[in-house]
Biopython code that builds the backbone (N, CA, C, O; Angstrom):
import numpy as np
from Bio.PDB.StructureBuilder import StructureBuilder

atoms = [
    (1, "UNK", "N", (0.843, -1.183, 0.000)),
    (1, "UNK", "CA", (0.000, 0.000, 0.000)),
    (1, "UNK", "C", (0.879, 1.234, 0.000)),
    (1, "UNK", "O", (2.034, 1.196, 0.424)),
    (2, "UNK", "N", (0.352, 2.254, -0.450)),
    (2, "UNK", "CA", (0.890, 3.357, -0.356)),
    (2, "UNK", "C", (0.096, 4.501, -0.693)),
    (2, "UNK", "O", (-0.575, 4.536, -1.725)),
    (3, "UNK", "N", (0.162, 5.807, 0.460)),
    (3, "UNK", "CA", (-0.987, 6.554, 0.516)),
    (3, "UNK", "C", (-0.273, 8.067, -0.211)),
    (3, "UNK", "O", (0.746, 8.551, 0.283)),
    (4, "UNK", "N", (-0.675, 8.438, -0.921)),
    (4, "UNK", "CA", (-0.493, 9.987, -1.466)),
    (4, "UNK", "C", (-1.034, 11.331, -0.823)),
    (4, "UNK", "O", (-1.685, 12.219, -1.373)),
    (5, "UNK", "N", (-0.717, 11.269, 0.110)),
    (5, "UNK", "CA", (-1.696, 12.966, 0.429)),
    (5, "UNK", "C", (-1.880, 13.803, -0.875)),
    (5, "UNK", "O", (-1.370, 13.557, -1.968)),
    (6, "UNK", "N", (-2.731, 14.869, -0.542)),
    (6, "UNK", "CA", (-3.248, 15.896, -1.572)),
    (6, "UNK", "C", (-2.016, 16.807, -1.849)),
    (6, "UNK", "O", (-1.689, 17.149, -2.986)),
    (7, "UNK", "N", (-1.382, 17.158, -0.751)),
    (7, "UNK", "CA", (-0.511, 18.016, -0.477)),
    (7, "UNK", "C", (0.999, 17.453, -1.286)),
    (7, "UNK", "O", (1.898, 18.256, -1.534)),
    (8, "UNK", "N", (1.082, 16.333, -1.554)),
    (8, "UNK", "CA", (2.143, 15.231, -2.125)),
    (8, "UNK", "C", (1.632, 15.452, -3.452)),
    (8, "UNK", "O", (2.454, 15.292, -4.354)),
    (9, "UNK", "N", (0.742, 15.703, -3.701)),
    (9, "UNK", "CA", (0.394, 15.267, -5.288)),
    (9, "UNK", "C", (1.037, 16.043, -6.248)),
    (9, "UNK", "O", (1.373, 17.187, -5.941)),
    (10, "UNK", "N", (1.277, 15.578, -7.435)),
    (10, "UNK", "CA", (2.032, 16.151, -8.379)),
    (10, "UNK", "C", (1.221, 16.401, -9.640)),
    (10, "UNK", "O", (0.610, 15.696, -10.443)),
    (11, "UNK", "N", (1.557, 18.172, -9.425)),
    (11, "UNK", "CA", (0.695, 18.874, -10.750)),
    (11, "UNK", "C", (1.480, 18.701, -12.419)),
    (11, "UNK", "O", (2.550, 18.805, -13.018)),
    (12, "UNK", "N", (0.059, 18.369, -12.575)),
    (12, "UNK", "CA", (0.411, 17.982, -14.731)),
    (12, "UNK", "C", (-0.418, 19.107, -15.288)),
    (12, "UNK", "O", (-1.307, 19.809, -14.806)),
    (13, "UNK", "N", (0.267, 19.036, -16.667)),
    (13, "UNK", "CA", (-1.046, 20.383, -17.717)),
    (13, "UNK", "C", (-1.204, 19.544, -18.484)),
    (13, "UNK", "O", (-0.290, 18.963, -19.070)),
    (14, "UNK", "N", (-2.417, 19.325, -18.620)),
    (14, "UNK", "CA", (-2.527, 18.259, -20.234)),
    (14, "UNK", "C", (-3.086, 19.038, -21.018)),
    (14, "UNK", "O", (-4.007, 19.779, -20.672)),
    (15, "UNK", "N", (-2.541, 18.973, -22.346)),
    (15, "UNK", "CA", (-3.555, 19.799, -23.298)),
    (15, "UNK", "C", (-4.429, 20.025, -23.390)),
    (15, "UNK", "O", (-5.352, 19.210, -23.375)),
    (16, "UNK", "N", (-4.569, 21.502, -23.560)),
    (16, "UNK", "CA", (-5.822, 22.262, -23.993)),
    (16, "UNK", "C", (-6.464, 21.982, -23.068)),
    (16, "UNK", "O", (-7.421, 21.224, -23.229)),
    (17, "UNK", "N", (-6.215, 22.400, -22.035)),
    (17, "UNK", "CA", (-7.284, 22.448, -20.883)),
    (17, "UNK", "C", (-6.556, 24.195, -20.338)),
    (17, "UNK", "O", (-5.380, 24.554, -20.379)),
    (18, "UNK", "N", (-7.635, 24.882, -19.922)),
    (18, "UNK", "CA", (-7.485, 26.096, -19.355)),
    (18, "UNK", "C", (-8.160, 26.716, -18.280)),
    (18, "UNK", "O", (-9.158, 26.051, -18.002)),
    (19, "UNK", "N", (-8.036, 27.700, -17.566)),
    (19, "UNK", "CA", (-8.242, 28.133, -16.236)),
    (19, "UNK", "C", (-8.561, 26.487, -15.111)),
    (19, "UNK", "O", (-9.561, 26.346, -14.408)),
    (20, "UNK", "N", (-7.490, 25.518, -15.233)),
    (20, "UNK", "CA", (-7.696, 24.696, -14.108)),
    (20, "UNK", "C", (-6.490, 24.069, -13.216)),
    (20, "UNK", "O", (-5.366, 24.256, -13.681)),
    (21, "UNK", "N", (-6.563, 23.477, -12.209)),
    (21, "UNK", "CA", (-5.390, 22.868, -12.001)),
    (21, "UNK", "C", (-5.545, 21.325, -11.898)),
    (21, "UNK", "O", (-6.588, 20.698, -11.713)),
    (22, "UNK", "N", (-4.196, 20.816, -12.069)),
    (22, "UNK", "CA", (-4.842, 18.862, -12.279)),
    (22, "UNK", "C", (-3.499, 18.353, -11.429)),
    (22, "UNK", "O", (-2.306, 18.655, -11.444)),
    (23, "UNK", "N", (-4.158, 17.615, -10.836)),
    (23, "UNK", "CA", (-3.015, 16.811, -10.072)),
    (23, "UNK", "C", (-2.851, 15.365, -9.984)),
    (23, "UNK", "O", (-3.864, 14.666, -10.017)),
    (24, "UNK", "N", (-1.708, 14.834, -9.877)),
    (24, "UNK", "CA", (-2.055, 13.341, -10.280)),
    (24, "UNK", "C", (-1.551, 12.778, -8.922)),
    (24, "UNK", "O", (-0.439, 12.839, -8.398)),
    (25, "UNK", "N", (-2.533, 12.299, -8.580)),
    (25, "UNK", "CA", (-2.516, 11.652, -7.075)),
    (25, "UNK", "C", (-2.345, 10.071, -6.947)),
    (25, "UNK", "O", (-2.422, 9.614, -5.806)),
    (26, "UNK", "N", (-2.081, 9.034, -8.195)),
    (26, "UNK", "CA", (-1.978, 7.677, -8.350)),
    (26, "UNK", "C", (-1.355, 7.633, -9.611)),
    (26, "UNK", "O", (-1.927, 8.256, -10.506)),
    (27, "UNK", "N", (-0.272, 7.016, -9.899)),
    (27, "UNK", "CA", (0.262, 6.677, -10.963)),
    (27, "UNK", "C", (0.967, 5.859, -11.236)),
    (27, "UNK", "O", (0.970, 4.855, -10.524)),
    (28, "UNK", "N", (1.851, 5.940, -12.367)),
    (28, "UNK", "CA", (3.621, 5.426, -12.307)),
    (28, "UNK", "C", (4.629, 5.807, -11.750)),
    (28, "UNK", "O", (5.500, 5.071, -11.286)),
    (29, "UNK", "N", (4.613, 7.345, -11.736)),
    (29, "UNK", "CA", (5.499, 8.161, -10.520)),
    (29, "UNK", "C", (5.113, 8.196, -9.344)),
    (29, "UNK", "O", (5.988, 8.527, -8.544)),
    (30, "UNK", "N", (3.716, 7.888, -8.764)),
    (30, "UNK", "CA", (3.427, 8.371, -7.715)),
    (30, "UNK", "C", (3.820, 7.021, -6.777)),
    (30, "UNK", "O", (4.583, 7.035, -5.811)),
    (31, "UNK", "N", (3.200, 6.016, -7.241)),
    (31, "UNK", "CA", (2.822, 4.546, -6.386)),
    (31, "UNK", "C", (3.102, 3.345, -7.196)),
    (31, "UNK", "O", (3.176, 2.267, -6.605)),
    (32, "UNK", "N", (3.258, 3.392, -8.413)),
    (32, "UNK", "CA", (4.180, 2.123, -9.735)),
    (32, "UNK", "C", (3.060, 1.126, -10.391)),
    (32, "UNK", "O", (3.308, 0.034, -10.901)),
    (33, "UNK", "N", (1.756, 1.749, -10.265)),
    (33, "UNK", "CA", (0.359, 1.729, -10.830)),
    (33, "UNK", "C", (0.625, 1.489, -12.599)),
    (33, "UNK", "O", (0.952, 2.475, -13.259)),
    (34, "UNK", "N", (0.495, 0.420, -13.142)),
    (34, "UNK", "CA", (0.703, 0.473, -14.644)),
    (34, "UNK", "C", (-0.460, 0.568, -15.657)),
    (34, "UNK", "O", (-0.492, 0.801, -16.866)),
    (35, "UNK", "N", (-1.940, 0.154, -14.199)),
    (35, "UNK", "CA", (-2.993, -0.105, -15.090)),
    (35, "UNK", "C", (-3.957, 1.160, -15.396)),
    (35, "UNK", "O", (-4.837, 1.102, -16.255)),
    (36, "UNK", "N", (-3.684, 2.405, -14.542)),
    (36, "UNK", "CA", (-4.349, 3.639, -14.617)),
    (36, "UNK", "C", (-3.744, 4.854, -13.699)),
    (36, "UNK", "O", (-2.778, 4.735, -12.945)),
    (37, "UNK", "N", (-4.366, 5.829, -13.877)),
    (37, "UNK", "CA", (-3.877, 6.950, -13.071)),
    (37, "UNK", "C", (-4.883, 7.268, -12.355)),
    (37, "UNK", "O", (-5.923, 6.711, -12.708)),
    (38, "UNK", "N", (-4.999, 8.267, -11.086)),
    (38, "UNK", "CA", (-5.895, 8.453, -10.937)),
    (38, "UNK", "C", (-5.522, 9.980, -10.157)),
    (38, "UNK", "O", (-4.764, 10.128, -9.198)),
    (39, "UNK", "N", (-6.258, 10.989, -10.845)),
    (39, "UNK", "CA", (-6.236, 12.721, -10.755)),
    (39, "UNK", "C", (-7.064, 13.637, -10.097)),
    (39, "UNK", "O", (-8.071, 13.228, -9.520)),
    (40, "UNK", "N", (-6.880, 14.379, -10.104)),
    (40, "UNK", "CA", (-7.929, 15.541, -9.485)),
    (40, "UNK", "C", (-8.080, 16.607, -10.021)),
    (40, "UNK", "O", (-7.080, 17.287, -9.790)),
    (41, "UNK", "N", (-8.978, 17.276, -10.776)),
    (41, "UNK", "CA", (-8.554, 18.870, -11.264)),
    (41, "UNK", "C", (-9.779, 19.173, -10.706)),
    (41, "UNK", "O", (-10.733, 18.488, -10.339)),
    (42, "UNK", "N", (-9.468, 20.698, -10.730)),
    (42, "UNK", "CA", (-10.146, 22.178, -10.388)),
    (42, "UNK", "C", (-10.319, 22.981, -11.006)),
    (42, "UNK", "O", (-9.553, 23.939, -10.897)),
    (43, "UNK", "N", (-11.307, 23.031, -11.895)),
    (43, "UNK", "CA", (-11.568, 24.051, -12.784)),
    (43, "UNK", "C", (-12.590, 25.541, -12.000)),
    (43, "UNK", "O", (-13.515, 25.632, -11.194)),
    (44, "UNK", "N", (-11.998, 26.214, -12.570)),
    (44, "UNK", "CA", (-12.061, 27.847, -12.067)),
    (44, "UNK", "C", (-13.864, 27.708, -13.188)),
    (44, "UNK", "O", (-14.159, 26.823, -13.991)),
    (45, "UNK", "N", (-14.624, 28.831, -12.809)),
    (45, "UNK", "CA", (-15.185, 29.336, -13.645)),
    (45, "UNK", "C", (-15.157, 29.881, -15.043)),
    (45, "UNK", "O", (-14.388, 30.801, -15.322)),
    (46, "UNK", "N", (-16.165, 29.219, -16.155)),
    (46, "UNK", "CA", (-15.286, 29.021, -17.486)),
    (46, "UNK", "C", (-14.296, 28.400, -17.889)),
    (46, "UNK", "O", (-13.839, 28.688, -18.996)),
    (47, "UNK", "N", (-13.739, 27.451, -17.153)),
    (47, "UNK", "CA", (-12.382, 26.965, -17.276)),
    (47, "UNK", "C", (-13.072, 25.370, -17.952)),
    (47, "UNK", "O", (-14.177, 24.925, -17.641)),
    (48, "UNK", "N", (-12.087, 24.709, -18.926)),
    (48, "UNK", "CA", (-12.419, 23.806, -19.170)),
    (48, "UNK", "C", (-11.426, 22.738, -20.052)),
    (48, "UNK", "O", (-10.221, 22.716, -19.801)),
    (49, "UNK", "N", (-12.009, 21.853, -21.101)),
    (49, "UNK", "CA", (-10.810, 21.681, -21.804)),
    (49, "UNK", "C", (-11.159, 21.671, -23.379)),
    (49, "UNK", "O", (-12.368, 21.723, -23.606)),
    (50, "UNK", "N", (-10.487, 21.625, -24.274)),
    (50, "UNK", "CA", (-10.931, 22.018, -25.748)),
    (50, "UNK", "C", (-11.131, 20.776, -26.016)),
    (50, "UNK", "O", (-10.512, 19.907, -25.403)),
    (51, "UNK", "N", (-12.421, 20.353, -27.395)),
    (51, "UNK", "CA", (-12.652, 18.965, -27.967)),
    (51, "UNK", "C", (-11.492, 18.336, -28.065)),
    (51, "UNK", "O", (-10.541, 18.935, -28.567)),
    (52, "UNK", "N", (-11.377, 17.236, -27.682)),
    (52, "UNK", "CA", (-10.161, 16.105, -27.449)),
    (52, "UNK", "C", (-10.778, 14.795, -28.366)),
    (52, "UNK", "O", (-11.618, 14.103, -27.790)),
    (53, "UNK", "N", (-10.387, 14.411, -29.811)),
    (53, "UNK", "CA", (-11.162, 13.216, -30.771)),
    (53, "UNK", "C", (-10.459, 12.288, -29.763)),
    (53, "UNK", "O", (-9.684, 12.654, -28.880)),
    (54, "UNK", "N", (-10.903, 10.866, -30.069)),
    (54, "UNK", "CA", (-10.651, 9.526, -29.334)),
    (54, "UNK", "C", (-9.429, 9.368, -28.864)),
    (54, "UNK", "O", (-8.553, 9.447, -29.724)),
    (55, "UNK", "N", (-9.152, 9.210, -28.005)),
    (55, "UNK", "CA", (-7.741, 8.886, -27.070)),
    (55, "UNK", "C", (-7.844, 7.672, -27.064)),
    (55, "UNK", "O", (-8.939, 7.125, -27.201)),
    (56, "UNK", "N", (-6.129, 6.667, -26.822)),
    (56, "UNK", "CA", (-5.403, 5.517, -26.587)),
    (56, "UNK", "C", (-6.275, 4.799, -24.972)),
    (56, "UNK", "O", (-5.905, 3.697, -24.567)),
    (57, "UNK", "N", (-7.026, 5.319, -24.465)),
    (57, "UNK", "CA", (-7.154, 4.991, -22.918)),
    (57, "UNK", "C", (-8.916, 5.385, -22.485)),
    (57, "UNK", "O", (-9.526, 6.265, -23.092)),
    (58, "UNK", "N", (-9.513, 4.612, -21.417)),
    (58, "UNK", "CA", (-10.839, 5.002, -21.360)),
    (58, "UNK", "C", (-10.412, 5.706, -20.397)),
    (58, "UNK", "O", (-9.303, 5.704, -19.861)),
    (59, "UNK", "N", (-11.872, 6.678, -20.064)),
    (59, "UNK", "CA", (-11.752, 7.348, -18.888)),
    (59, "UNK", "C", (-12.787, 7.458, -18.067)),
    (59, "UNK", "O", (-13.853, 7.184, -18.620)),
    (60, "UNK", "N", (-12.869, 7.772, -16.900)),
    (60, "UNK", "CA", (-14.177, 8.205, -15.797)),
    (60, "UNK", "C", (-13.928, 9.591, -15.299)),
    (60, "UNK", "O", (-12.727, 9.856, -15.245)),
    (61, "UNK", "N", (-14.787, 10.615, -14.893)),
    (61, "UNK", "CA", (-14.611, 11.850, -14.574)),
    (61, "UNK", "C", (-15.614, 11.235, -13.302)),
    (61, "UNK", "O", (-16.480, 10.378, -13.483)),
    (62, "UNK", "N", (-15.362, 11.735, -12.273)),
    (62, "UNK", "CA", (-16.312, 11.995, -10.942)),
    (62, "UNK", "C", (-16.289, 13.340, -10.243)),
    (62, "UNK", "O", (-15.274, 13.853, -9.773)),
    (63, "UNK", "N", (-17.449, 13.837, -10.219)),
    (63, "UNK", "CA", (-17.530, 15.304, -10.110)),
    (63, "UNK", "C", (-17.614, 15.150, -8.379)),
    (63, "UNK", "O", (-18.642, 14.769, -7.818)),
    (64, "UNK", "N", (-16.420, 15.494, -7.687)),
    (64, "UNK", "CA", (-16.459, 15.859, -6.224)),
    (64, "UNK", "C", (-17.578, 17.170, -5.941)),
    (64, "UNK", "O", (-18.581, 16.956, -5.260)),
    (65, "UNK", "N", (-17.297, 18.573, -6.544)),
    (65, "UNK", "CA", (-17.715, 19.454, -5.989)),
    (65, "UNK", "C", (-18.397, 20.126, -7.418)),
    (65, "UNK", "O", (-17.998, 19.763, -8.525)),
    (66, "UNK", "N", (-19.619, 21.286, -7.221)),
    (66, "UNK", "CA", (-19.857, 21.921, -8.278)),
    (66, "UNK", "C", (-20.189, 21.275, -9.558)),
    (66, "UNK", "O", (-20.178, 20.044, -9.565)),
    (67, "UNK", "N", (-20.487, 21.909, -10.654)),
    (67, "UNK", "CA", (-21.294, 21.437, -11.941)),
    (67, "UNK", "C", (-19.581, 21.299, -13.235)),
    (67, "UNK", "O", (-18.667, 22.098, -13.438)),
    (68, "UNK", "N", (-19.859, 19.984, -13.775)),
    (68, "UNK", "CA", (-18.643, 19.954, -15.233)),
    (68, "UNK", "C", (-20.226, 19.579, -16.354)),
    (68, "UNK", "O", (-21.379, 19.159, -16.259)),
    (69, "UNK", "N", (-19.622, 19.891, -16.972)),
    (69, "UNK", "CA", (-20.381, 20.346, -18.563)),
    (69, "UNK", "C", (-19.611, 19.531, -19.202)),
    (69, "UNK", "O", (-18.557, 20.081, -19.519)),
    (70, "UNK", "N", (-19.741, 17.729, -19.744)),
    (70, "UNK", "CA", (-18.995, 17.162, -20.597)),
    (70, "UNK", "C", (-20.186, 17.206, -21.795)),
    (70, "UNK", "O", (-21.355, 16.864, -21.614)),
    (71, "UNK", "N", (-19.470, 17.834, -23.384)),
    (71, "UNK", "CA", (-19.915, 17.880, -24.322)),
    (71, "UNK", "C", (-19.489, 16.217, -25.213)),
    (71, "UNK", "O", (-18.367, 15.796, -25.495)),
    (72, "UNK", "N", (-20.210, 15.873, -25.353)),
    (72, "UNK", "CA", (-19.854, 14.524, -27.010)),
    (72, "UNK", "C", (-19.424, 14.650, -28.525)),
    (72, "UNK", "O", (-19.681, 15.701, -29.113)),
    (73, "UNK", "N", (-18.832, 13.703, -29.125)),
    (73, "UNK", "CA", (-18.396, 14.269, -30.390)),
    (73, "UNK", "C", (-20.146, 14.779, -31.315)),
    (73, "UNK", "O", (-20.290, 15.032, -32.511)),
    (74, "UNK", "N", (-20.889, 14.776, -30.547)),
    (74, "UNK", "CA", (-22.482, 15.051, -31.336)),
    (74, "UNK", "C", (-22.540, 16.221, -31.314)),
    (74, "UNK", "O", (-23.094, 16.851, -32.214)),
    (75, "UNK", "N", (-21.864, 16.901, -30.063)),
    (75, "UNK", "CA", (-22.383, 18.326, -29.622)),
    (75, "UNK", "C", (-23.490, 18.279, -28.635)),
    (75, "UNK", "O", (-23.871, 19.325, -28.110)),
    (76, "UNK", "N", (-24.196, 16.791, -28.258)),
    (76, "UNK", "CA", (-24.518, 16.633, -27.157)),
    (76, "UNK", "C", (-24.088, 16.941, -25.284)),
    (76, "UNK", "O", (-23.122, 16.346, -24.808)),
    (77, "UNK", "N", (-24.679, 17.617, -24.669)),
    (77, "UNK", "CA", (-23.947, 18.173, -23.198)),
    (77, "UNK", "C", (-24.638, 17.196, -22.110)),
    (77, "UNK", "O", (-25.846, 16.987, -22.005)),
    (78, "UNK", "N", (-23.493, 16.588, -21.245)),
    (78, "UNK", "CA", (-24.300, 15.707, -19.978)),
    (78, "UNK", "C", (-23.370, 16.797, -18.674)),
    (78, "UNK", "O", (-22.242, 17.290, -18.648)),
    (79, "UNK", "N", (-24.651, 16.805, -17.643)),
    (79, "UNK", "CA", (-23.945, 18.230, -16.930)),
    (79, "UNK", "C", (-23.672, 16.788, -15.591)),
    (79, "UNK", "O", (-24.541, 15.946, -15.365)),
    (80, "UNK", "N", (-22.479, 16.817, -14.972)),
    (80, "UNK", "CA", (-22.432, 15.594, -14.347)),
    (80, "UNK", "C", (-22.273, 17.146, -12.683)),
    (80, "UNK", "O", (-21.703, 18.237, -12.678)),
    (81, "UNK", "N", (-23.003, 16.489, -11.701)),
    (81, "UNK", "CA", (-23.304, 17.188, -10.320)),
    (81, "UNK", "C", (-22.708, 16.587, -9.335)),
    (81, "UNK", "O", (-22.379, 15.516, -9.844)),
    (82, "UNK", "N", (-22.350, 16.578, -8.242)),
    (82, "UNK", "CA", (-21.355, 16.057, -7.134)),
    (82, "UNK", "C", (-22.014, 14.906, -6.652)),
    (82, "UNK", "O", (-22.929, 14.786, -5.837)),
    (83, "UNK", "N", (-21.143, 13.782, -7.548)),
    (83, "UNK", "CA", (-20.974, 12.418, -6.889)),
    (83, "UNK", "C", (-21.283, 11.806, -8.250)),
    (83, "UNK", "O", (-20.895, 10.663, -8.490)),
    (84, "UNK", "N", (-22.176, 12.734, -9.437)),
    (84, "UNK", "CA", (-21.881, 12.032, -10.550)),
    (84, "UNK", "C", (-20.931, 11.507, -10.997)),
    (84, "UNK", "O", (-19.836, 11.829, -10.536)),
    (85, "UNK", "N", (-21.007, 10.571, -11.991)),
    (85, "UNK", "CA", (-19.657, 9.902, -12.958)),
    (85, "UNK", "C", (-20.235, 10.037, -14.482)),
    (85, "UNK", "O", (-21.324, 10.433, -14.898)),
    (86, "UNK", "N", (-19.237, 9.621, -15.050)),
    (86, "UNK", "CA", (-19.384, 9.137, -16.495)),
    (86, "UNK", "C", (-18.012, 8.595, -16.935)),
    (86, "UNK", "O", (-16.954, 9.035, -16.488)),
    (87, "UNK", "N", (-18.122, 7.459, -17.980)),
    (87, "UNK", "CA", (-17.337, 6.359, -18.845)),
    (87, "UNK", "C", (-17.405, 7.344, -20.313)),
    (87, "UNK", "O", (-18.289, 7.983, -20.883)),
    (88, "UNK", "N", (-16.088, 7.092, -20.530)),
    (88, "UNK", "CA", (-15.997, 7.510, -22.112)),
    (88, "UNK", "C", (-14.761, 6.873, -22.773)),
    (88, "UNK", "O", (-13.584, 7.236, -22.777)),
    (89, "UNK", "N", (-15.514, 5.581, -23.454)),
    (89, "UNK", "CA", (-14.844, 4.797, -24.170)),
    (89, "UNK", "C", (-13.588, 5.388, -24.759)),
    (89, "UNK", "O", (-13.717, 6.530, -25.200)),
    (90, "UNK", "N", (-12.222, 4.746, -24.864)),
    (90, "UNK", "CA", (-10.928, 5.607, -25.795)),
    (90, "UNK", "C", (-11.485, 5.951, -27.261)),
    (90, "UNK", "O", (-10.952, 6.785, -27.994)),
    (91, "UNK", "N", (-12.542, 5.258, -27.570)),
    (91, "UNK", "CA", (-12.351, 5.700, -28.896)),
    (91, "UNK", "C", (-13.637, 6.975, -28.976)),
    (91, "UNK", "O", (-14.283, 7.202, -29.999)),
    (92, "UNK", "N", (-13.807, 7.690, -27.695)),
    (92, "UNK", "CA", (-14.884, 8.736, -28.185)),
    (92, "UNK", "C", (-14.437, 9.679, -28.018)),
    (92, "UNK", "O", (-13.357, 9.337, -27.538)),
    (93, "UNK", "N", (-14.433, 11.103, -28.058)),
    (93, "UNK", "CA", (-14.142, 12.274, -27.856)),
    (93, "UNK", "C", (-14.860, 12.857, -27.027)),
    (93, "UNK", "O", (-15.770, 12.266, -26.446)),
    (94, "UNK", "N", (-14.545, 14.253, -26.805)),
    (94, "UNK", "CA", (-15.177, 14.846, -25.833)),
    (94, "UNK", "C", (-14.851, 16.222, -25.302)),
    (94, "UNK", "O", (-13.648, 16.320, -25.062)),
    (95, "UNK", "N", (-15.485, 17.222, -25.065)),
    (95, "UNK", "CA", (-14.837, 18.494, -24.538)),
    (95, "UNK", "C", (-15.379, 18.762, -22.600)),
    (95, "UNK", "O", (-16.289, 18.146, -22.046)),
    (96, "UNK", "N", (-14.620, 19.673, -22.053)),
    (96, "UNK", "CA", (-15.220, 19.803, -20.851)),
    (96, "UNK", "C", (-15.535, 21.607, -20.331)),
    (96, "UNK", "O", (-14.787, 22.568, -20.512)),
    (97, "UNK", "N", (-16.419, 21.585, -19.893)),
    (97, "UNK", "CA", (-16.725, 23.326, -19.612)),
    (97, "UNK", "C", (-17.617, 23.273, -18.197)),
    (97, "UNK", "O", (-18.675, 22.667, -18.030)),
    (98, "UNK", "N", (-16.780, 24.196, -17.093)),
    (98, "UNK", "CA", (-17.495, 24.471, -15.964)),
    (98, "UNK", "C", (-18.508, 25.745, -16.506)),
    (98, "UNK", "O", (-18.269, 26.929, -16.742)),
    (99, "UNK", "N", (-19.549, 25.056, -16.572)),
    (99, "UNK", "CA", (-20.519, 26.652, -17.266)),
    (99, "UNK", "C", (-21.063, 27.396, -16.369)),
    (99, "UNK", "O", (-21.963, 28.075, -16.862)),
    (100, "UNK", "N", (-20.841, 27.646, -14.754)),
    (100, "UNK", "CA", (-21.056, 28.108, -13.503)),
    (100, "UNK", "C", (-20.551, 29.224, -13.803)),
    (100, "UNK", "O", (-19.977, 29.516, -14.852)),
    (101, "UNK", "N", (-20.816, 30.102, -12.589)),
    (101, "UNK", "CA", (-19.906, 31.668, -11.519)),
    (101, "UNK", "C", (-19.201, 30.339, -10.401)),
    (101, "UNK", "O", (-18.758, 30.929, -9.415)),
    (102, "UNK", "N", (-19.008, 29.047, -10.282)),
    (102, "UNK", "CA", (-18.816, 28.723, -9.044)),
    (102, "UNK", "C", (-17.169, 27.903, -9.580)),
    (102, "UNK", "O", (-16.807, 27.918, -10.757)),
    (103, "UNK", "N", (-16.407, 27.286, -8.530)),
    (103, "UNK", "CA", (-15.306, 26.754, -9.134)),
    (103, "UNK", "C", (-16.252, 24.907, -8.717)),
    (103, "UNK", "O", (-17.166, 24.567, -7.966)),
    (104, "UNK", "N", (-15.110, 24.009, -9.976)),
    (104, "UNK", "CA", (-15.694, 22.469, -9.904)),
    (104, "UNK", "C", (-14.749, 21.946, -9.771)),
    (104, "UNK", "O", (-13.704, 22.301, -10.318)),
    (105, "UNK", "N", (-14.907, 20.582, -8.713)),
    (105, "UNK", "CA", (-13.565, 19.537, -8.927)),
    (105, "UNK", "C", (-13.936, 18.185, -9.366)),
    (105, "UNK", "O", (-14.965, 17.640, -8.966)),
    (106, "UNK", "N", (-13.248, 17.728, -10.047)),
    (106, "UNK", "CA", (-13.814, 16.315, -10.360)),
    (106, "UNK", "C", (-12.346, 15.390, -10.041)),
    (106, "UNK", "O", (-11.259, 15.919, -9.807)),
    (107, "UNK", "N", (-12.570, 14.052, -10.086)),
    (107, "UNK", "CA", (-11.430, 12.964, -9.861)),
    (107, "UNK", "C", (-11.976, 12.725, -11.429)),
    (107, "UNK", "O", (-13.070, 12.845, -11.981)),
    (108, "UNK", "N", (-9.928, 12.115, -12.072)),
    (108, "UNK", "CA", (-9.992, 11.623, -13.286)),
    (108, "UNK", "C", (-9.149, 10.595, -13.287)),
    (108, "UNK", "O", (-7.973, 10.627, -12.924)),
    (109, "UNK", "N", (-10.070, 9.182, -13.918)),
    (109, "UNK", "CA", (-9.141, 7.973, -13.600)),
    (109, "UNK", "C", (-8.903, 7.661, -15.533)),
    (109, "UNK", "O", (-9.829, 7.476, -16.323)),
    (110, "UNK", "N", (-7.640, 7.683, -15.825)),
    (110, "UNK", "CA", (-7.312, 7.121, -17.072)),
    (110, "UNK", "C", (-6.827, 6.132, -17.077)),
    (110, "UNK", "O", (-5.702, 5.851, -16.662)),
    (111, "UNK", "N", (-8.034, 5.080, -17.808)),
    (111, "UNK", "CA", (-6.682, 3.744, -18.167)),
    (111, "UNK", "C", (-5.326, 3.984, -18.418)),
    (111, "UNK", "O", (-4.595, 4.962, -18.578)),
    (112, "UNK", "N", (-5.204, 2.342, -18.392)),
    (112, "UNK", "CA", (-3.900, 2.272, -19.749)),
    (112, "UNK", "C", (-3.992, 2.621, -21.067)),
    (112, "UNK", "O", (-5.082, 2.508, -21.629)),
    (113, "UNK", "N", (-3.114, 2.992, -21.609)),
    (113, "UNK", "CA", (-3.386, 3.023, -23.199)),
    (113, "UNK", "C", (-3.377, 1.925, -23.676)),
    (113, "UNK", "O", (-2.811, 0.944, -23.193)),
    (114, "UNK", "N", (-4.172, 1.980, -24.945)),
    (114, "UNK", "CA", (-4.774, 0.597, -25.057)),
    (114, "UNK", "C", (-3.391, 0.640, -26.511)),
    (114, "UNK", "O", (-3.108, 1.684, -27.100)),
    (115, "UNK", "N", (-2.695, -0.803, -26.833)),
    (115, "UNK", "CA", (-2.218, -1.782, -27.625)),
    (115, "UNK", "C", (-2.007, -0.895, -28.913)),
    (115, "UNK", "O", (-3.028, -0.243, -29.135)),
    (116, "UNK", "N", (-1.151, -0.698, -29.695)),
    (116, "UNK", "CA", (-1.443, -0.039, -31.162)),
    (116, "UNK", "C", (-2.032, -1.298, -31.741)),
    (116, "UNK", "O", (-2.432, -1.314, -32.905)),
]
sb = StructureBuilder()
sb.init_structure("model")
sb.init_model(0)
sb.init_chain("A")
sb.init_seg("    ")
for serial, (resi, resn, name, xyz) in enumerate(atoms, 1):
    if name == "N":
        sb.init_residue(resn, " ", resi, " ")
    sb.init_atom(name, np.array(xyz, "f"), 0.0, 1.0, " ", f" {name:<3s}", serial, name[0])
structure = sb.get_structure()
């Protein structure tokens, strides 16, 4: 076992994401985790991330605090609320937007990348 405090965690920028902060609290650097990561960001008001087409890896978003706005490659919006989740297969896309005045945190667990 091995425990990460918040305060331990180590901040990443992943593309095209803006006004937020992300921290990776389970990983390969953190704990020697090969099968996923598992993160935290904080998006500020308006803050979000730009359409991202299908990624190598699935993912789950869990909204701790406040409202995230995940858009679909349709242009479809699912507004996920504190304690929501959502799955988004590697091969789908997706954008993210806190559409509040309030700040949001969600946990983000990314697989592995999947096999070329």
């Amino acid at each position: 076992m091995k425990k990460v405090s918040i305060s331990d965690a180590t901040r990443y920028f992943p593309p095209a994401h803006n006004d937020c902060s992300c921290f990776r609290l389970q990983g390969q650097e953190q704990t020697g985790t090969t099968q996923f990561s598992l993160g935290c960001t904080h998006f500020l008001p308006g803050g979000g991330a730009d359409f991202s087409p299908a990624r190598p890896f699935d993912t789950i978003y869990f909204c701790i605090d406040g409202e995230i706005t995940i858009t679909d490659k349709d242009g479809k919006d699912i507004v996920l609320k504190p304690h929501d989740s959502i799955f988004i297969a590697g091969d789908e896309g997706r954008s993210i937007q806190n559409k509040t005045q309030y700040p949001a945190s969600m946990m983000v667990i990314l697989g592995t990348p999947k096999p070329a």
